[in-house]
C-alpha positions in Angstrom: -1.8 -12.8 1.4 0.7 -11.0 3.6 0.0 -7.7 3.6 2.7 -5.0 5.2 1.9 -2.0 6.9 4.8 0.6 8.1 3.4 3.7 9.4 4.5 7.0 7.8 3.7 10.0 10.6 3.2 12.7 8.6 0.3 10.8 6.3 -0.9 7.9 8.2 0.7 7.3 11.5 -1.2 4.2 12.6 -4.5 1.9 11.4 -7.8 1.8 13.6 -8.9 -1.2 14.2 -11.7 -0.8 12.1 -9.2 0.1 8.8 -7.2 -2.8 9.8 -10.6 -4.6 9.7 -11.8 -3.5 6.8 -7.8 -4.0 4.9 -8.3 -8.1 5.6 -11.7 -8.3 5.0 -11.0 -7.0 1.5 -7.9 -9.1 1.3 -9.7 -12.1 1.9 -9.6 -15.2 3.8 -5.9 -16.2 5.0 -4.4 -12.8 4.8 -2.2 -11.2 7.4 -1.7 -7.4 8.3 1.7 -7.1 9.7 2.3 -3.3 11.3 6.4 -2.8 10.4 7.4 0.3 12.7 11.2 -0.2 12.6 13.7 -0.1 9.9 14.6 -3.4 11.1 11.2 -4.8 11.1 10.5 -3.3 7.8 13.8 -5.1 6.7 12.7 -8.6 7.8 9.0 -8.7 6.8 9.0 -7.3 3.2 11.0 -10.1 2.0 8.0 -11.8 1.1 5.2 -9.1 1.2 2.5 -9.3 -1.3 1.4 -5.9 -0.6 2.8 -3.0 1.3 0.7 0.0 2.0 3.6 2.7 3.2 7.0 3.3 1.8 10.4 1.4 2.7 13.7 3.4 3.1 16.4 2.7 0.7 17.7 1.3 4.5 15.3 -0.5 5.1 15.5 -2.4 1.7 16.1 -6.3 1.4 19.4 -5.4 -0.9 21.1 -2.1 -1.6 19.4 -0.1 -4.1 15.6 -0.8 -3.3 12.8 -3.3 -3.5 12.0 -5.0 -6.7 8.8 -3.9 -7.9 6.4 -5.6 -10.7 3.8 -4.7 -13.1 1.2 -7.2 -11.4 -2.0 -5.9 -9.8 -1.8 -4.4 -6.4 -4.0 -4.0 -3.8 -4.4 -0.1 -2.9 -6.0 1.5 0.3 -6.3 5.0 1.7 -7.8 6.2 4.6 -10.0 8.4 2.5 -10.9 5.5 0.3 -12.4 1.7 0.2 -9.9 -0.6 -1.3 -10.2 -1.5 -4.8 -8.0 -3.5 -7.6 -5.2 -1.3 -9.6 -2.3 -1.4 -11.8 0.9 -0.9 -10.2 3.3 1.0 -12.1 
């Protein structure tokens, strides 16, 4: 599972090591935390994303008008809170 991180400053502006720790250890065996700081990063490394904890610009997007989105469970983390299983909506 790749999992896409892209800090946002004025919520979470980076992962401790021991969230980032604690995000692949939930995630399971084989998964990947990639930390997307630049539009240009962000661009290149949601393409094949299966979850992305932060928001990506309209800029940022893989095509003009935004990232495709699905109905399929997600993933969801907070700082605040352990990870646990969810409907995306």
């Amino acid at each position: 599972m790749k999992i896409v991180y892209t800090p946002i400053s004025t919520l979470v502006p980076s992962l401790t090591p021991e969230q980032d720790a604690e995000i692949l250890a939930a995630a399971g065996e084989d998964s990947v935390l990639v930390v997307a700081k630049t539009p240009d990063r962000q661009r290149e490394e949601i393409v094949d994303a299966d979850v992305l904890f932060g928001r990506v610009s309209r800029r940022s997007s893989p095509r003009r008008g935004g990232c495709a989105t699905t109905t399929a469970s997600a993933r969801v983390w907070t700082p605040s809170s352990r990870p646990s299983w969810s409907r995306a909506t």
